[in-house]
Each structure stands twice: as C-alpha cells, then as structure tokens.
N, C-alpha and C positions, 0 to 999 in steps of 0.2 A: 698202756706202757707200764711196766715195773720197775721200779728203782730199788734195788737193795741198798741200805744204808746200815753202817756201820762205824759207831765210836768206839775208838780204843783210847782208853784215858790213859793220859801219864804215868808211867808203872808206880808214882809215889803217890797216885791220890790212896783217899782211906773208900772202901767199899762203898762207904754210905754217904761220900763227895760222888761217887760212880754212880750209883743209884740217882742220886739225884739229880746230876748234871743228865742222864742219861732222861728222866720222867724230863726235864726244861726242853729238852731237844722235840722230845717226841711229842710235846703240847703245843711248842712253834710250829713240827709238820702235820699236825691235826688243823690246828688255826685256818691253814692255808686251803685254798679252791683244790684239795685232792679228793679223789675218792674212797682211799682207804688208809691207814698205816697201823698195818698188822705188825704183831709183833713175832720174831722170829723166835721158832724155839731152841734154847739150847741146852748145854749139861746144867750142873749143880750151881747153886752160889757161891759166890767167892766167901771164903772166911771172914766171917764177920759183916755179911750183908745181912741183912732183916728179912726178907721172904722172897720164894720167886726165884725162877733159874736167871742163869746168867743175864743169859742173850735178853730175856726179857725187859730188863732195860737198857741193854749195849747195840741193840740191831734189832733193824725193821722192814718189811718192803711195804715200798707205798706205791700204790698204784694210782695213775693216772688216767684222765680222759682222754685223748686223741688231739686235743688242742693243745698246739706247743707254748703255749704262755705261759701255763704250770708249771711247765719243765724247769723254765728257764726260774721262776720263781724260788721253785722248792729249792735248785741250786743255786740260785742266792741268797738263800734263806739259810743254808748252808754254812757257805763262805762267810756270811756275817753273825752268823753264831759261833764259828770257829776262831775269828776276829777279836771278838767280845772276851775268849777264854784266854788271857795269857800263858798259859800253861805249857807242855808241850803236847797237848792231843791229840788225834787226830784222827780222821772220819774219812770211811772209803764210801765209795760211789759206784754201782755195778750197775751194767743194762747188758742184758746180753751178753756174758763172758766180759764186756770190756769194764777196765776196773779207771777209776782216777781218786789217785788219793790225797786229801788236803791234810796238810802239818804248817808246821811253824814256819814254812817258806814266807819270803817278804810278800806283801801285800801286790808288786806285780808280777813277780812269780806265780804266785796263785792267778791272777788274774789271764794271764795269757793261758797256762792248763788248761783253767777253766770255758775259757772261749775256746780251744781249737776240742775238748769234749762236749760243750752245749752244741758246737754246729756238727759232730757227728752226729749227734740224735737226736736234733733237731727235729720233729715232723716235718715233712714237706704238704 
C-alpha cells in the first residue's frame, strides 16, 4: 500500500520553520514499522529555504507492507503530530485518489474522519 503524505504549513511559518517541521514529520514516519518514505519531488524552494526542492521536505509516499497495523499507526502518528503543532497546518492523506485532510478541526472532529478513512482502507 502507498500513502501519499503531505504538510502544508501555515502560510506565516518562515521557510526554515517549514523545513524543519517538515525533516520532524518525515523522522516520526521513518521511525515507524514502514517500508519506505520517499520523498516526493517537486518545483524550486521557497524563498529563503536553505537547499532542496520544495516537496522534499513538504511531501512524501510511504509505502507499506500488507499488514493493516501500520496503517493504522502511521495515521496516528499522523493525528498526534498534527496535535502536538498548535499552529494552523495541515496534512493531507492519499490512497488511491481518496484524499482526507487533517487541520485544526477539534480533537473529535479529527477523530471520527479519521475512523470512517482507516476503515476504508483498512486491509481485510
């Protein structure tokens, strides 16, 4: 399975807040029982980033093994990194053309999202 992931920071962070929070994200889904988390390519850096295109620290697809335990992990690994970030940021979620997006919604806002997309793509 593939998960494209994707942080869009708050349009007032500074480049090198973006950068950074973007390198924290992508060290939490490495951390984890995944098999991959490539980084995606994209255009130029933003003004006043230090090196590296965009995407490469804004977006990534991480692939997964077959067993849904992961799944369900990396998306809550997710949710509690986004949790963590008072900010307004916020991180989309792709499998297959289907998208869910997490922001600054209340804590069970997110929650029920979250549940009615893990049990779409759940493995069976």
């Amino acid at each position: 399975m593939e998960v494209h992931v994707a942080l869009e920071p708050d349009p007032g962070t500074d480049p090198e807040d973006v950068e950074r929070l973007g390198r924290q994200l992508r060290n939490e889904l490495r951390a984890l029982d995944v098999d991959d988390v490539a980084v995606v390519d994209g255009g130029p850096p933003p003004d006043g980033a230090k090196s590296g295109a965009a995407a490469s620290f804004t977006e990534w697809l991480v692939t997964l093994s077959a067993g849904g335990g992961v799944f369900v992990t990396v998306i809550g690994t997710l949710k509690e990194w986004l949790t963590r970030r008072g900010a307004a940021h916020k991180l989309t979620v792709t499998i297959d053309g289907d998208t869910l997006e997490l922001s600054n919604a209340t804590q069970t806002e997110r929650a029920e999202v979250i549940e009615t997309f893990v049990r779409r793509h759940q493995p069976t």
